[in-house]
VOMIGU-444270 format. One record per residue: residue number from 1; residue in one letter; x, y, z of N, C-alpha, C, O in turn. Coordinates in steps of 0.2 Angstrom, whole numbers, padded with zeros to 4 digits. Layout:
BEGIN
<atom NUM "A" <X Y Z> <X Y Z> <X Y Z> <X Y Z>>
...
//
This chain:
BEGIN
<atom 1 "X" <0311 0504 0284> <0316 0506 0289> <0312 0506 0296> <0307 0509 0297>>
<atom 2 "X" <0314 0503 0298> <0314 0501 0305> <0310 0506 0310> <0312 0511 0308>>
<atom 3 "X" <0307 0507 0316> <0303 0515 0320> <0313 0514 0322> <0318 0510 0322>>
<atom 4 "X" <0313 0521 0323> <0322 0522 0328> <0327 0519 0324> <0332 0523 0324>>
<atom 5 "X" <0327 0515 0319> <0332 0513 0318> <0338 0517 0314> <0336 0522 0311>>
<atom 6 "X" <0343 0517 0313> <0349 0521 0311> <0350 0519 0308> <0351 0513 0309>>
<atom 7 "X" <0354 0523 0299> <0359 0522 0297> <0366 0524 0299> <0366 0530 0301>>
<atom 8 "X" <0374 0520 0299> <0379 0522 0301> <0380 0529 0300> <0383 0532 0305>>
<atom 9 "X" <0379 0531 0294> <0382 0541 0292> <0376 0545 0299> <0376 0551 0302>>
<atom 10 "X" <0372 0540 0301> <0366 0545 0306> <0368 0546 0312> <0367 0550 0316>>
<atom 11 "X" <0372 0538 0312> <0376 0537 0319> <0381 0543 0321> <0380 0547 0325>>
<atom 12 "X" <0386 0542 0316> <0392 0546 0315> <0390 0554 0318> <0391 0557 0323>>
<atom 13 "X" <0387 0555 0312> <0383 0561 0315> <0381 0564 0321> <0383 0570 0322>>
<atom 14 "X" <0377 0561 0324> <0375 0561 0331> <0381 0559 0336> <0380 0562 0342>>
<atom 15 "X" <0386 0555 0335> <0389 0555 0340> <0397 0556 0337> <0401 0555 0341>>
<atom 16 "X" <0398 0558 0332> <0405 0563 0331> <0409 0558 0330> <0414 0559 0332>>
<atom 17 "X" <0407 0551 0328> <0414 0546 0325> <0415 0546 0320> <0412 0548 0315>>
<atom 18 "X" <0421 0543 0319> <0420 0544 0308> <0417 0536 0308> <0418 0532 0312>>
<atom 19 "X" <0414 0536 0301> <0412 0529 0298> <0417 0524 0299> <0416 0518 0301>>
<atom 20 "X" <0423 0524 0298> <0428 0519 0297> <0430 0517 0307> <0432 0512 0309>>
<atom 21 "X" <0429 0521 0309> <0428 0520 0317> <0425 0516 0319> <0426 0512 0323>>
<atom 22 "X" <0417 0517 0317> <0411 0513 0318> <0411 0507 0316> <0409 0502 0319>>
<atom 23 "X" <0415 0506 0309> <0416 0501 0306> <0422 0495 0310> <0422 0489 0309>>
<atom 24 "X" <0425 0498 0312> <0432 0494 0314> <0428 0491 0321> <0429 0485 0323>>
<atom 25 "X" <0424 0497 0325> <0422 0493 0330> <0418 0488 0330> <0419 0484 0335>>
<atom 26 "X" <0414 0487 0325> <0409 0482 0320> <0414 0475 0320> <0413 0469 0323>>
<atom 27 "X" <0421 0479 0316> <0427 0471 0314> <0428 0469 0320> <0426 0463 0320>>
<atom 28 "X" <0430 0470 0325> <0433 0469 0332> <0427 0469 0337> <0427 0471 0343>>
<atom 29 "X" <0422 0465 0334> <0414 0463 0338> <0414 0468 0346> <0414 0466 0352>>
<atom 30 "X" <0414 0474 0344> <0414 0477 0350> <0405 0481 0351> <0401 0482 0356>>
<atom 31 "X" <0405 0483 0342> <0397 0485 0343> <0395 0484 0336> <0396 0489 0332>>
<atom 32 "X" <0393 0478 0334> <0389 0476 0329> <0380 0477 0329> <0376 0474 0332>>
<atom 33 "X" <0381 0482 0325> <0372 0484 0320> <0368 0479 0324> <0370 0474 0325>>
<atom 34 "X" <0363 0481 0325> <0356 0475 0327> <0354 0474 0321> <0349 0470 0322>>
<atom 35 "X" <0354 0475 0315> <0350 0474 0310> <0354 0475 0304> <0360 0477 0304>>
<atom 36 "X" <0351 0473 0296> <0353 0476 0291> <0348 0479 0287> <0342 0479 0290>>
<atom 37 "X" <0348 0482 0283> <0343 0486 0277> <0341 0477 0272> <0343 0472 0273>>
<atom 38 "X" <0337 0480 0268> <0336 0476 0265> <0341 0475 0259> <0343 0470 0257>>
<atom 39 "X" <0343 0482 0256> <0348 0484 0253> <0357 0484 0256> <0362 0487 0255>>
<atom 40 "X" <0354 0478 0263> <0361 0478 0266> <0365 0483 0271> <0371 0481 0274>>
<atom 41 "X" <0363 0489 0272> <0365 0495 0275> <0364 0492 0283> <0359 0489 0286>>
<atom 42 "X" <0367 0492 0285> <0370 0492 0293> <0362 0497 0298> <0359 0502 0297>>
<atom 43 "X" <0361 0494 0302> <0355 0498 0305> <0355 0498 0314> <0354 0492 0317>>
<atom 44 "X" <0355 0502 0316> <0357 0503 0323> <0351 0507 0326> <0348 0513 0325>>
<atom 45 "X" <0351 0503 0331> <0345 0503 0336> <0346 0510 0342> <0350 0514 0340>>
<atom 46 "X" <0344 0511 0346> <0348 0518 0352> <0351 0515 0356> <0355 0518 0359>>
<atom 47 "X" <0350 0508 0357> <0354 0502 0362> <0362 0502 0358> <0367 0504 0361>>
<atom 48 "X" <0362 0501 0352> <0368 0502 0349> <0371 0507 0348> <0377 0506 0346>>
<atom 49 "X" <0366 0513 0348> <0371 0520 0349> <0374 0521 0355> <0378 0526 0356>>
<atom 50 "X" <0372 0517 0359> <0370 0520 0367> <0379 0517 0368> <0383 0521 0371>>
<atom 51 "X" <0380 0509 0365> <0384 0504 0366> <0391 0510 0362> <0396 0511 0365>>
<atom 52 "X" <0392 0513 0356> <0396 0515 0355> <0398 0523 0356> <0403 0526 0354>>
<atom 53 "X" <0391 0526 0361> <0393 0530 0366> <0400 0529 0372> <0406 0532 0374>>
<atom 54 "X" <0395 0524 0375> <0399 0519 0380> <0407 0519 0376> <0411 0523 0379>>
<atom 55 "X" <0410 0516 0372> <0413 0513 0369> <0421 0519 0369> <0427 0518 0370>>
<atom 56 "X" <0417 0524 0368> <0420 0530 0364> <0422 0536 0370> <0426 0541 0370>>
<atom 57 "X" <0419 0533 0376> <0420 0537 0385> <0428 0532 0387> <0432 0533 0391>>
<atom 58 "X" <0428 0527 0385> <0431 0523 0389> <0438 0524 0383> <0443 0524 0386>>
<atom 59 "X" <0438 0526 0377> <0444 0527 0372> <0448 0532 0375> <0453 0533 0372>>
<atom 60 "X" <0448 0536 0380> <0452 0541 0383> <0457 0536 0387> <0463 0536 0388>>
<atom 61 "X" <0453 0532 0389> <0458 0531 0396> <0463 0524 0394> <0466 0521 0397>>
<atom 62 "X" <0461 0524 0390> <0468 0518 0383> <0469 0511 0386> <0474 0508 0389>>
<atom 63 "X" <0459 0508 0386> <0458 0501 0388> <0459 0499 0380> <0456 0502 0375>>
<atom 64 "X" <0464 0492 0383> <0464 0488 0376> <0456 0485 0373> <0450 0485 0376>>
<atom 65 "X" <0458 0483 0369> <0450 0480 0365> <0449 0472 0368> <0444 0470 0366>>
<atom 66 "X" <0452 0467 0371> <0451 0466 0374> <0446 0468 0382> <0440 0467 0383>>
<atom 67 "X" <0451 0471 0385> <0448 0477 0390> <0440 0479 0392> <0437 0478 0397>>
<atom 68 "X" <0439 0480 0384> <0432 0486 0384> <0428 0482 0382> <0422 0483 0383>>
<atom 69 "X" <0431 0474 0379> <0424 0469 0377> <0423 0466 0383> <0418 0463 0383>>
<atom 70 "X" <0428 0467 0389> <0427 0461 0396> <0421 0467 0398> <0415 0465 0398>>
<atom 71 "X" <0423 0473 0399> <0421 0478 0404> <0412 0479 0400> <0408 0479 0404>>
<atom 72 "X" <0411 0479 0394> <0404 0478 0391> <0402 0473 0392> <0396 0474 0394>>
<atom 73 "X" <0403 0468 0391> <0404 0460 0395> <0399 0461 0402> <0393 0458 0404>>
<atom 74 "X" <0403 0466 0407> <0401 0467 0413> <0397 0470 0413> <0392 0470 0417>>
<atom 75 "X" <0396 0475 0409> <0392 0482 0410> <0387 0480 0408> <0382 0483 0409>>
<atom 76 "X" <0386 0474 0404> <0379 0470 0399> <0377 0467 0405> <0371 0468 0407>>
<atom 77 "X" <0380 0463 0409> <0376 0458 0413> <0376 0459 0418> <0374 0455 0421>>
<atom 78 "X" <0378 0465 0421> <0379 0466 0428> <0385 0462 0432> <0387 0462 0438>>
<atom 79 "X" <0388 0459 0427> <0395 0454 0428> <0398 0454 0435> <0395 0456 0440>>
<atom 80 "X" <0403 0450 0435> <0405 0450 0443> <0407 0458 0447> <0409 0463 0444>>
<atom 81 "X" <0405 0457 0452> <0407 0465 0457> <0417 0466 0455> <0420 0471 0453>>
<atom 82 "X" <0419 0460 0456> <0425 0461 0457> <0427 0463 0451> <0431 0467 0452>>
<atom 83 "X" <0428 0462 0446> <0428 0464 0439> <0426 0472 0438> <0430 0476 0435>>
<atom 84 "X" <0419 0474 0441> <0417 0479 0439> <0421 0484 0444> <0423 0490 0443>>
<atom 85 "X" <0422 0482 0448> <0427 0486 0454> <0434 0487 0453> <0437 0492 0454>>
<atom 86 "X" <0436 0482 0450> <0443 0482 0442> <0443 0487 0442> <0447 0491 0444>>
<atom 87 "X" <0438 0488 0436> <0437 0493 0430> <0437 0500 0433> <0440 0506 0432>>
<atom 88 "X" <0434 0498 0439> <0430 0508 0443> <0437 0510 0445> <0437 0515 0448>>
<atom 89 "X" <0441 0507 0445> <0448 0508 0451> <0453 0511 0441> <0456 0516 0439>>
<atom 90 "X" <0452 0507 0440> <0458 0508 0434> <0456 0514 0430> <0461 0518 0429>>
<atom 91 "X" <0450 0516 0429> <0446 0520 0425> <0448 0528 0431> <0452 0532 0429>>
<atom 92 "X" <0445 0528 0435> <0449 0532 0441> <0455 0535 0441> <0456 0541 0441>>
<atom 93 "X" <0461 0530 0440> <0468 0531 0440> <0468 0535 0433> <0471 0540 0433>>
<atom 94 "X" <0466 0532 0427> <0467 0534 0422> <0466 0540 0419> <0469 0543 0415>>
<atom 95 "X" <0460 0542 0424> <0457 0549 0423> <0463 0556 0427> <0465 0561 0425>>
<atom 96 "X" <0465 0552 0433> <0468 0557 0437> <0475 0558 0434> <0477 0563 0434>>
<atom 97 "X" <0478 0550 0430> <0484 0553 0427> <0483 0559 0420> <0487 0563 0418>>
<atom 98 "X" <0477 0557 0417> <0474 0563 0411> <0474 0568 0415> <0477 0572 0412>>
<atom 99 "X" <0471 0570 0420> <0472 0577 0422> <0477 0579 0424> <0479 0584 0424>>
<atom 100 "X" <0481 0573 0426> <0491 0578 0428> <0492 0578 0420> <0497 0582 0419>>
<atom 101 "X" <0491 0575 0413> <0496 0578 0408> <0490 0585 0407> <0492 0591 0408>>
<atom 102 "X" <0483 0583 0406> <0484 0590 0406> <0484 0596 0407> <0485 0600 0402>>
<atom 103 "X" <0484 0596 0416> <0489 0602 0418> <0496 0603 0417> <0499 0608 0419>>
<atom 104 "X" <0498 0599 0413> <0506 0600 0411> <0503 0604 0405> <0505 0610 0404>>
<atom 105 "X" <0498 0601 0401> <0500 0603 0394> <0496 0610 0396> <0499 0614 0392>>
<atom 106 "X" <0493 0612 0398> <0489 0621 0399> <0496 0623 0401> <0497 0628 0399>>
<atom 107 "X" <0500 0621 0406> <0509 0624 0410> <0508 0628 0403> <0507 0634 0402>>
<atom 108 "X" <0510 0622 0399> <0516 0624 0391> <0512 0627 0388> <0516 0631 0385>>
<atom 109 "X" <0506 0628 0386> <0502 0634 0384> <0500 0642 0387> <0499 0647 0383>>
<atom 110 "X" <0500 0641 0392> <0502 0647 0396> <0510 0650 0395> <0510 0656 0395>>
<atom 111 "X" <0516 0646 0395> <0521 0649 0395> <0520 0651 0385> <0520 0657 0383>>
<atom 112 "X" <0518 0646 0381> <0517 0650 0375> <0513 0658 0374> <0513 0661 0369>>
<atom 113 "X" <0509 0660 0379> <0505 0664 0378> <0509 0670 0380> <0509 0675 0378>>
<atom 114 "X" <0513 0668 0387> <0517 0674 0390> <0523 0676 0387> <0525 0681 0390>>
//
């Protein structure tokens, strides 16, 4: 085993996704393993925990999987400005429209408590 290298359940672990998440991100080439075990076991570097760190910030703001592979895309090569300026603008909105539901949703919690 590899110095750093990770097993998938060590991933999960450390970054709170379930295995089948990890995995699906895998099918959907969004964060595929650097490596395997000899015994075939999937093995992930900290670049690749790092990548479905990343991955798993951007799943709030409900970019499609196209989306997140353009935006990794850019965020990997430094891609074009106007792409990355895209994103900072979309990613913005998205944030602000999640804080107006969730101040709705604390309203309707508050009147449950009153």
């Amino acid at each position: 085993m590899g110095h750093g290298m990770l097993q998938i359940g060590e991933v999960a672990d450390r970054i709170g996704l379930s295995l089948r998440t990890i995995r699906y991100y895998e099918e959907v080439g969004l964060a595929v393993p650097s490596a395997r075990s000899e015994g075939g076991f999937r093995l992930y570097t900290e670049d690749d925990v790092e990548r479905l760190r990343v991955i798993m910030q951007m799943k709030p703001l409900g970019f499609s999987l196209e989306e997140m592979r353009e935006l990794l895309q850019v965020l990997d090569d430094g891609g074009p400005a106007d792409r990355l300026a895209h994103y900072r603008q979309a990613a913005a909105e998205r944030v602000a429209g999640l804080r107006d539901r969730l101040a709705t949703a604390e309203a309707f919690a508050d009147r449950l408590r009153t």
